[in-house]
MIMAR-86999 format. One record per residue: x, y, z of N, C-alpha, C, O in turn; residue in three letters. Coordinates in steps of 0.05 Angstrom, whole numbers, plus 5000, padded with zeros to 4 digits. Each point is the difference from the previous one (the first is absolute). Example, Ala and Ser with C-alpha at 12.3 -4.5 7.8 and 13.67 -1.06 7.14 Angstrom:
// MIMAR-86999
526448865156498250245000501850245000502150005013ALA497250214973501650245001498550225014501050225004SER
END
This chain:
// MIMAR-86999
493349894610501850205011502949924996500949775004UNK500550444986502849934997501450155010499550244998UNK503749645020501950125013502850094978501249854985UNK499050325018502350134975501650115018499250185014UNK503549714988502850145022501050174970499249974976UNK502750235037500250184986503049914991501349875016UNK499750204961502549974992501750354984498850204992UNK503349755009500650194988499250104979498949854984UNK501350385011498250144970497350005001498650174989UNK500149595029497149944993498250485006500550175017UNK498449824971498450195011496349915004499249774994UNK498750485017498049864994498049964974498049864999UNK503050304982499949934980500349764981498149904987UNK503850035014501049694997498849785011499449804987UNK500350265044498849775012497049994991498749804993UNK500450525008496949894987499149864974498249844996UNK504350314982499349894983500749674996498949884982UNK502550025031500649715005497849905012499449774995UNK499650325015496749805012498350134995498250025017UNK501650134953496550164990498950125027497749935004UNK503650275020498450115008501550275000502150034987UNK496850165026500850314999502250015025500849845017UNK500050454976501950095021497850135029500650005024UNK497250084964498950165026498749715024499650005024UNK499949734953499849745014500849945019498949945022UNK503950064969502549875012500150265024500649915022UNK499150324979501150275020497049955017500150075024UNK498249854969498449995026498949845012498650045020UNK502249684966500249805020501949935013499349895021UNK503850134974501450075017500350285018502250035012UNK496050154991501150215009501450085003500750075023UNK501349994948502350134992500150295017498150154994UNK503549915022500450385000502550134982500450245000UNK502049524980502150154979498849754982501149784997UNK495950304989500449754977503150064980501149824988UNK500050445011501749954984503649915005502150024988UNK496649835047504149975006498749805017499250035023UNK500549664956499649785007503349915014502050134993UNK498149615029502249925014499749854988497849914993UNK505149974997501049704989499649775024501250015022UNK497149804971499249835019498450035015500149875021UNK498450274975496750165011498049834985499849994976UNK498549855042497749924990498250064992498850125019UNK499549904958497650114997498649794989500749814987UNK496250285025498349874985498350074975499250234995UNK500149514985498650134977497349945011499449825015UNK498850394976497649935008498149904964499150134981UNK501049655024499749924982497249635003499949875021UNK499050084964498749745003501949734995500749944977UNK499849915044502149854993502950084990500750244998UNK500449634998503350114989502149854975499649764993UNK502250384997501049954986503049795013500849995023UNK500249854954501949845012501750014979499349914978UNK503350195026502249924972501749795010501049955022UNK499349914945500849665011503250145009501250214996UNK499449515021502850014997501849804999498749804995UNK503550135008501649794987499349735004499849965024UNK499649824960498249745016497650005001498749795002UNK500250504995496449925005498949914976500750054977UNK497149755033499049854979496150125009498750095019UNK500949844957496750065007498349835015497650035005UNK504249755004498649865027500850105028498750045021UNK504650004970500850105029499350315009501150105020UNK497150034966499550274998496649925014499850085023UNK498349814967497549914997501349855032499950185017UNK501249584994500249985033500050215012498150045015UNK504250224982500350125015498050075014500049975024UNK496950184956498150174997497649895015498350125013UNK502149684985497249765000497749954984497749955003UNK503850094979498750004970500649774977502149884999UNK496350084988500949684977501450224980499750234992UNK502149565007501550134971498850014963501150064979UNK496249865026497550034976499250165003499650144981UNK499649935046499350294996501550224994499750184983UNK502649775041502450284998499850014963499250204989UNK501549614999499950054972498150144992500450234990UNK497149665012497250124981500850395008500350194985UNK499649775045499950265001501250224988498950224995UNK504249685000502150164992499549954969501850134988UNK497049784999499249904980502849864976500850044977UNK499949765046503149864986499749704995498649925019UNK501949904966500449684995500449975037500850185016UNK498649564991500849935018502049794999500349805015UNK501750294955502449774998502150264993501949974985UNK497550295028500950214984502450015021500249955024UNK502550174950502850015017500550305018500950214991UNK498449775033500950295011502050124997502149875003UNK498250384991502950235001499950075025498050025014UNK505250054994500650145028498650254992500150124978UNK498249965047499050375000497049934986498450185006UNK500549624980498050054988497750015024500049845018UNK498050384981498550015011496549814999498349944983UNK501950025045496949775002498250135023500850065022UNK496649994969498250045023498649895010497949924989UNK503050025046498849875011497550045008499950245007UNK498049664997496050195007500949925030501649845008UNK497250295001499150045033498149675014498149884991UNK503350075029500449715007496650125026499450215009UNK499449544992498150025016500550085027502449965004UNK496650135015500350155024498349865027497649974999UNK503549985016498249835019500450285025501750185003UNK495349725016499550245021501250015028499349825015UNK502350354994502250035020498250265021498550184994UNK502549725032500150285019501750185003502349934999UNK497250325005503150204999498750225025497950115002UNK504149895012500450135023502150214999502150004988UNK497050165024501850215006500750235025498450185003UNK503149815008499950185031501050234997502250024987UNK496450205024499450154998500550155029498350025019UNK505450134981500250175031500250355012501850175002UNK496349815002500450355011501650045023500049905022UNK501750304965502250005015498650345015498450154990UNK503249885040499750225007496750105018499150185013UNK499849544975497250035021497550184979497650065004UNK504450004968497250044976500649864977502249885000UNK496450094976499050004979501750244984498850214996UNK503149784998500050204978498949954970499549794988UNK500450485004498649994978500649804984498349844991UNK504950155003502249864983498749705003499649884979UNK499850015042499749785015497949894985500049794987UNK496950465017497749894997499550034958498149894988UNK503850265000500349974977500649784983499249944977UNK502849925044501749784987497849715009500349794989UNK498150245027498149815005498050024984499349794989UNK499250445007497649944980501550004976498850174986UNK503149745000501650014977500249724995499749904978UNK501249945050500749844994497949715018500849785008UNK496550364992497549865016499449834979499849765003UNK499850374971498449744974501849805002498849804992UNK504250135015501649824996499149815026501149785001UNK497650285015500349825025497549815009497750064993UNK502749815016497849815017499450135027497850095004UNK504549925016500250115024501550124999502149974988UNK496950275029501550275013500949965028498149915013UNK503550104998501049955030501850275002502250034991UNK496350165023500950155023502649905022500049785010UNK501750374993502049895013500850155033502250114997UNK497349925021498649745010498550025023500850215010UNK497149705007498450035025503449805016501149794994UNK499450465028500949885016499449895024498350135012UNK502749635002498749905020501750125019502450054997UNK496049995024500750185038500549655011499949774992UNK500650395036500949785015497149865014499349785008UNK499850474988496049785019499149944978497649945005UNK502850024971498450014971497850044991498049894991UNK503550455015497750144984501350124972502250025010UNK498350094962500250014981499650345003498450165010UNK504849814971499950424990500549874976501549824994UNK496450334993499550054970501950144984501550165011UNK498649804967501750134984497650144983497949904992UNK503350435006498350094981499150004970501450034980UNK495949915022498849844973498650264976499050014978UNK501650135045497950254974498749964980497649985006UNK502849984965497949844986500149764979498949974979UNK502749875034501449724992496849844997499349934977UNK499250035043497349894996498550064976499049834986UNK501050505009498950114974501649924975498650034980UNK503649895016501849944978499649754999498749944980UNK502049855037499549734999496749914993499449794989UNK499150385017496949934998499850024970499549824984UNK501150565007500249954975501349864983499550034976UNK502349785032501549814978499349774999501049864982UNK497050005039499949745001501349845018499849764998UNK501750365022502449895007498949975031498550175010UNK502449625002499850015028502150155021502350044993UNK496750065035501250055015502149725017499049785002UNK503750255008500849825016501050095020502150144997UNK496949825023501450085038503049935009501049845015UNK499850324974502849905016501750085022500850235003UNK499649545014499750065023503749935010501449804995UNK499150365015503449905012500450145030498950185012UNK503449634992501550045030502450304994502250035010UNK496750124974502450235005500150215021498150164997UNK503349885021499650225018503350134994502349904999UNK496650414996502050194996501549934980502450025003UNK496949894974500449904970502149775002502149984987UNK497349905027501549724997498149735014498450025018UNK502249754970498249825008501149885027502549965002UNK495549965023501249955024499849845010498149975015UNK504049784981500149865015498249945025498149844997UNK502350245022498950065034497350024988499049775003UNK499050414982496450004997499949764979497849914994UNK504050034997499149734984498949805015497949894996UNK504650045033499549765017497550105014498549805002UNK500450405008498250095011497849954988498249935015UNK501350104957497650024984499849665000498049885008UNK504150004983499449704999499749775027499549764997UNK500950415034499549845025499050065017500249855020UNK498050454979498250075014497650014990499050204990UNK499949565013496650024997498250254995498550084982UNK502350035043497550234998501450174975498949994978UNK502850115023501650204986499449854969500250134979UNK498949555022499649884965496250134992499050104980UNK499949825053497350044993499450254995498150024985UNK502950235024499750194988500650084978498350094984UNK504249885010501250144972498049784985497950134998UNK501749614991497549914980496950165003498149974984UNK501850185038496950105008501250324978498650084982UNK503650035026499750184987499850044975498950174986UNK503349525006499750064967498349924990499450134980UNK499149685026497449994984497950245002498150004984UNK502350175034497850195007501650284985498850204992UNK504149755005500850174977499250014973499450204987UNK500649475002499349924972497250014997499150024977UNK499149975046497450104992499650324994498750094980UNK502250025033499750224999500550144973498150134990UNK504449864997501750084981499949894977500650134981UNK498649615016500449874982501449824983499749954976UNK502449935048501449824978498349785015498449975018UNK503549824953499449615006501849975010499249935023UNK503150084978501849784999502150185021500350254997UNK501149615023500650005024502949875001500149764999UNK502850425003501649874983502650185025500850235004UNK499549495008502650065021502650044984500249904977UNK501750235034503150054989500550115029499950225011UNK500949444997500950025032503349934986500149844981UNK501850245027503050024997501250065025499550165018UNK502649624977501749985027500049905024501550045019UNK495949754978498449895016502249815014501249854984UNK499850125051501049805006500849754984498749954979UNK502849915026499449714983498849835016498649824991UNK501650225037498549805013497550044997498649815006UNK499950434985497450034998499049844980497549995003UNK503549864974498249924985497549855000498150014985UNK502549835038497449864998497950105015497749914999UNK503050315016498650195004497850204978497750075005UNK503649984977499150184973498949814984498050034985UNK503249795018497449784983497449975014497950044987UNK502149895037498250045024498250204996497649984998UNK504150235003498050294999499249984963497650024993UNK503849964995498350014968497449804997498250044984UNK501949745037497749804995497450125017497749924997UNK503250265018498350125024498750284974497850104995UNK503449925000499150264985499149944973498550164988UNK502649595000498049954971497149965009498150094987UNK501649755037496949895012498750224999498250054984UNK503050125035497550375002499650094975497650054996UNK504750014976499350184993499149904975499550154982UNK500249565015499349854984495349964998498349944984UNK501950145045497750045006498250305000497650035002UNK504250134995499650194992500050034965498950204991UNK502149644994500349994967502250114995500550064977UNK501450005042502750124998501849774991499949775006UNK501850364976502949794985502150015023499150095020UNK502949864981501750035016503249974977499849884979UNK501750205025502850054988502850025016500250125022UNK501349784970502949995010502250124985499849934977UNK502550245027501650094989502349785024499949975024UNK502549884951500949815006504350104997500750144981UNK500749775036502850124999500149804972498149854994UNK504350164991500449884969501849825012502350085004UNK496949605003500749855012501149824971498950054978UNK503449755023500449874984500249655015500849794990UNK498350275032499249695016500450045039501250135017UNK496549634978498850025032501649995021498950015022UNK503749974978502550035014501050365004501250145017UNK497649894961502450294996499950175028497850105005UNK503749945007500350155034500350344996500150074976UNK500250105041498850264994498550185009497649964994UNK502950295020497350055012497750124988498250115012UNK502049854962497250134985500249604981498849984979UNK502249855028497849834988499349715013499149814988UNK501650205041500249855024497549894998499349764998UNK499150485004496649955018498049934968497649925000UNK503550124983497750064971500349684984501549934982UNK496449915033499749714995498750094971498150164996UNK503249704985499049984974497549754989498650024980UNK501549835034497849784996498350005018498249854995UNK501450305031497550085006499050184996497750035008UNK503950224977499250254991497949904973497850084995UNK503349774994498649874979497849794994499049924979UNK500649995054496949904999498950125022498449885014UNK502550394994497950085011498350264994497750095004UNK505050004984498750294977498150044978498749804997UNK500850364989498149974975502650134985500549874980UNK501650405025502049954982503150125024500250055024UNK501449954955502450045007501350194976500149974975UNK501250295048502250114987502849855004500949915022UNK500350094952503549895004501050304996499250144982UNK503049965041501350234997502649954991502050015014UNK497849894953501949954984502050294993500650084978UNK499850005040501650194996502150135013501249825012UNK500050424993502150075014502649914999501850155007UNK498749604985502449945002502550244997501849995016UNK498250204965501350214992498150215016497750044992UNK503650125034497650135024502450295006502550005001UNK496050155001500750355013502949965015501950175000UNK498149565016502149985015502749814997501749965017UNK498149944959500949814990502150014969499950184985UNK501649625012501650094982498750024971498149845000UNK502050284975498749934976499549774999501049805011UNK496850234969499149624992497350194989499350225006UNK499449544972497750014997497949895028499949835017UNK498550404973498050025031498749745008499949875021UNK498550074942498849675003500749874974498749994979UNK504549885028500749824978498749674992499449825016UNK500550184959497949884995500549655009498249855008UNK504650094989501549775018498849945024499149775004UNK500950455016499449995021496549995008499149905021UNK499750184963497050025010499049784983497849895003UNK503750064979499349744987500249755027498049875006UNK504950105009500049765023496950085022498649815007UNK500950394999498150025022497549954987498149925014UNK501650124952497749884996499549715004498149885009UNK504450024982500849694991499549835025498949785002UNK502050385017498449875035497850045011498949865016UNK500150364975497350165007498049714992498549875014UNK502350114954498049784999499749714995498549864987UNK503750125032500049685016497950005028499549795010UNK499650394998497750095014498150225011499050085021UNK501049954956497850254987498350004982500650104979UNK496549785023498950034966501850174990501650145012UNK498149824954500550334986497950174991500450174983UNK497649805028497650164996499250105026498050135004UNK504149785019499950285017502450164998500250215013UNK501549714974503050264992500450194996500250004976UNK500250255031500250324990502549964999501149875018UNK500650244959502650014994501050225011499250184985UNK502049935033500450275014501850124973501349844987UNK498750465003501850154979500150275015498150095012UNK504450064988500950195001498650214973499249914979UNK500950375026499250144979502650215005499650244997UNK502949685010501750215005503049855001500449755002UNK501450444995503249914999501050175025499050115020UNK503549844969502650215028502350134983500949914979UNK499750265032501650184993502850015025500350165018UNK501849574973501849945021502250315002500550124979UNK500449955041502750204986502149755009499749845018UNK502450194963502749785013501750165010499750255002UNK502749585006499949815008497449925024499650165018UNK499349664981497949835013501649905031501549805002UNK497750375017500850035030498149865012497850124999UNK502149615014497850005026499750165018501950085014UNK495849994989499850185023500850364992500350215012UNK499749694960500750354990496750174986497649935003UNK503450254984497050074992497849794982500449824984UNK497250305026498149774988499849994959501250164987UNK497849725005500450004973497050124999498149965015UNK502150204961497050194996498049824986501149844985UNK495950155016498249874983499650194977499450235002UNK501049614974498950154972498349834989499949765004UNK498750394981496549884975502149964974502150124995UNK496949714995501949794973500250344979501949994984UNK496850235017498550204987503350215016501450094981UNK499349945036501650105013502649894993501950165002UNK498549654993502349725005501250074967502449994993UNK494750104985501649994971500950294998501750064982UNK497150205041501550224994501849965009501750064984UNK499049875032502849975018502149954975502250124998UNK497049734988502849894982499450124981501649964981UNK496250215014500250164970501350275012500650114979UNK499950005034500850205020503149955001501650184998UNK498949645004502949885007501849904977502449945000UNK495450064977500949874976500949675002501049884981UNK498750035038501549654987496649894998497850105003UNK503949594987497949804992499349835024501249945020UNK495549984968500049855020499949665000498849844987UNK502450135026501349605002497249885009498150115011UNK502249634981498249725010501249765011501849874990UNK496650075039501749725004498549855000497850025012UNK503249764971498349764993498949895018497649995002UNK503849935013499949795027497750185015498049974986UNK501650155030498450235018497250094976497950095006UNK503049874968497850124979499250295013497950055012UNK504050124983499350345022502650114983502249884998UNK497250414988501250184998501850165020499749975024UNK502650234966502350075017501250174987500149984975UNK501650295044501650064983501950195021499050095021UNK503749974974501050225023500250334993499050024977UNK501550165029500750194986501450125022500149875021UNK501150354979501450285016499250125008498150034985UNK501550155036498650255002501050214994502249994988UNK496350305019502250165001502250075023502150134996UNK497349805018501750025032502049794994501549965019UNK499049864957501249835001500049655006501749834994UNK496450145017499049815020498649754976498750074980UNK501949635026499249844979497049975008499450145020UNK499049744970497949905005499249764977500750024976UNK497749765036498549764983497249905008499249945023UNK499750064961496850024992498549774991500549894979UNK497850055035498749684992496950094996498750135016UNK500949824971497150085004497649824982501349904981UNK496550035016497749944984500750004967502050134997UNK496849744973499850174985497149774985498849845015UNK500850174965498349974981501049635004498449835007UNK504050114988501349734990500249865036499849765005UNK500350395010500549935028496849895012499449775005UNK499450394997496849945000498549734982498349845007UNK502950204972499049794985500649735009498449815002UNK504750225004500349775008498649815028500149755004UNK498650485014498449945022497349894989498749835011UNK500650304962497149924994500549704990498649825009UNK503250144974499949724990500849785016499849784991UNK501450305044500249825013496949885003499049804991UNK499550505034497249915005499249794976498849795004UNK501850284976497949894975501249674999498649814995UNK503950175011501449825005499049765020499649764994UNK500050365030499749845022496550035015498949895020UNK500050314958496849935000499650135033498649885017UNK502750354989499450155017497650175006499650074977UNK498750035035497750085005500450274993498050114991UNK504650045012499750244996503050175008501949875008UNK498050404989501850125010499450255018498250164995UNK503649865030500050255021501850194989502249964989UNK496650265015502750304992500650105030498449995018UNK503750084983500950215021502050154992502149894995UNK497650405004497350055001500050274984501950154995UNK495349894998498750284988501150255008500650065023UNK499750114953501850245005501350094979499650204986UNK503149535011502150064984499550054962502449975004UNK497350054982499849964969500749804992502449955004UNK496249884983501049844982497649884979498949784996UNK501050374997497349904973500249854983498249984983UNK504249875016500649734984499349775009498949834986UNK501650155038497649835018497349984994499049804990UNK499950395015497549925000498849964964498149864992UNK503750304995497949924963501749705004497949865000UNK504049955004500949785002498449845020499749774992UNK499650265025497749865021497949934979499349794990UNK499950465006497049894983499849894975497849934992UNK504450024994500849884975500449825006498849854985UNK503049985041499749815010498249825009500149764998UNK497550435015498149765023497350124987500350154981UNK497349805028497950145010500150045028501149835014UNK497950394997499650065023497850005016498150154995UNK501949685026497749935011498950255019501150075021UNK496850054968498450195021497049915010498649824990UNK501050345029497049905010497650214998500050194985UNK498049735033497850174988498649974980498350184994UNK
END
């Protein structure tokens, strides 16, 4: 698979014929809606077996062959060149498709409004063959702990047909925010623990998931050793039942860091007492907050970098965003919220507006501002083809177990043909 940013003049013409594939290729695996008013600096992907590489200043057929993980005898044989042969700038080399090792991929999945819309349950069975686990978002916990369901309509039927497991996820949100006050409750009232574990396991029998996967947030800080407490209380039950258990974790960069969403979320007992862990490597750039990339790659790079000073990495879910923001400026605290856009949304925006779109190195995340018509600036961070990748070659990097999405909905189908070019995907059944 190959990533092609767009440059001036390029059309899709050009680009296809630059990597021997078609234009209707290239328009429906990106799900073009103007294949003919490509954005300068718009990513696309080639869908292609392995990829092409044009040298450039300095490259040598060894330092080309490291990059890849490939011997430079072969890179030769293949391209069918001397392996004492002098490279030209621009000359093109094809690289074959590098072996693939097997990853988990998660994805959550939220009905807003108390249904399933169609839109909703479309974008799930679309995007079910890509996944391991489906996680519904979310069974909330009451104060006696008993559990309101989130409606599942036929998430069981999609996940069954794909191979994919169900995951329970369970949180402290009352009236769409996470609460403090039922956190401490859930973690120091006994009875209030022995119920809510009676229910969920008698939920997960019922319904059908494995795996049992808290996203408690905001939890006191004095509670922690409390929540460790209660996680060791609750791996015993549901471990006996054949249930997994799971943690969604604040994106900590060390055991100090103070805070009230990362006070209580002990990272080294989350990590020997769980079977896995979400990292919510994300938000930094948030609805309420000034521009920034949402999950720059700097930054989720440090929380991996601590994650696994005590964390297997084969219990790791890399947390990923499937969405950007749409800031208006000037950027007011406390002024209006910044809108969520799909990476699919983020390239009309600027083909609509006519400018290009920018890359920042550092963050590895696309950007760009434009005008409105009311006048009003706005700047845009969002996902793209080159941004994603760079999340896959961390995991691949640091021998991570897998990656979490949050969440299902938005468009972005460069993702997922790039996931699977990437990994194998572990399903069950």
């Amino acid at each position: 698979m190959q990533i092609h940013v767009v440059v001036q003049g390029d059309s899709l013409f050009s680009i296809a014929n630059r990597y021997g594939t078609t234009i209707d290729a290239l328009t429906n695996a990106n799900e073009l809606d103007a294949p003919s008013q490509l954005v300068v600096g718009q990513a696309l992907v080639i869908p292609i077996v392995g990829q092409f590489y044009f040298v450039r200043p300095g490259d040598t057929l060894f330092s080309i062959a490291q990059r890849f993980g490939i011997s430079y005898q072969e890179l030769a044989r293949i391209n069918n060149i001397s392996v004492n042969a002098t490279l030209q700038t621009g000359f093109r080399l094809y690289i074959p498709q590098q072996p693939k090792r097997d990853i988990l991929v998660n994805a959550y999945v939220e009905p807003t409004g108390g249904t399933v819309s169609q839109t909703l349950e479309n974008a799930t069975r679309d995007t079910a063959p890509y996944l391991s686990y489906l996680a519904p978002f979310s069974y909330q916990v009451n104060r006696d702990g008993s559990l309101t369901a989130p409606p599942l309509n036929n998430f069981k039927e999609i996940a069954d047909a794909n191979n994919a497991n169900l995951m329970l996820v369970v949180t402290t949100l009352e009236e769409g925010a996470f609460s403090t006050e039922l956190g401490h409750i859930i973690l120091t009232v006994q009875a209030v623990q022995n119920k809510l574990l009676d229910n969920i396991i008698n939920t997960a029998q019922q319904v059908g998931f494995t795996d049992v996967h808290f996203d408690f947030e905001y939890l006191p800080p004095e509670d922690r050793d409390a929540y460790n407490t209660f996680l060791r209380k609750a791996k015993d039950r549901l471990s006996q039942e054949g249930l997994l258990l799971s943690t969604a974790l604040a994106p900590k960069v060390s055991a100090e860091q103070q805070g009230g969403l990362y006070g209580a979320h002990d990272y080294r007992a989350h990590g020997e007492i769980v079977d896995l862990v979400v990292l919510m490597t994300y938000e930094w750039g948030y609805s309420g907050g000034p521009p920034m990339a949402v999950s720059p790659i700097d930054q989720v790079r440090r929380v991996v970098d601590y994650a696994l000073t005590v964390i297997p990495a084969n219990k790791i879910l890399l947390g990923q965003n499937l969405y950007g923001y749409d800031w208006t400026l000037p950027f007011v605290q406390g002024g209006p919220l910044a809108k969520a856009v799909s990476p699919q949304q983020a390239i009309t925006l600027a083909r609509e507006h006519n400018v290009a779109i920018q890359y920042d190195i550092t963050a590895q995340a696309p950007f760009f501002r434009y005008r409105d018509a009311q006048g009003k600036d706005h700047e845009v961070w969002f996902e793209d083809a080159r941004s994603i990748q760079a999340k896959f070659d961390l995991i691949k990097e640091k021998s991570l177990r897998g990656i979490s999405y949050w969440k299902l909905g938005l468009s972005f189908p460069q993702n997922w043909l790039l996931l699977r070019d990437n990994f194998n995907i572990v399903k069950f059944g």
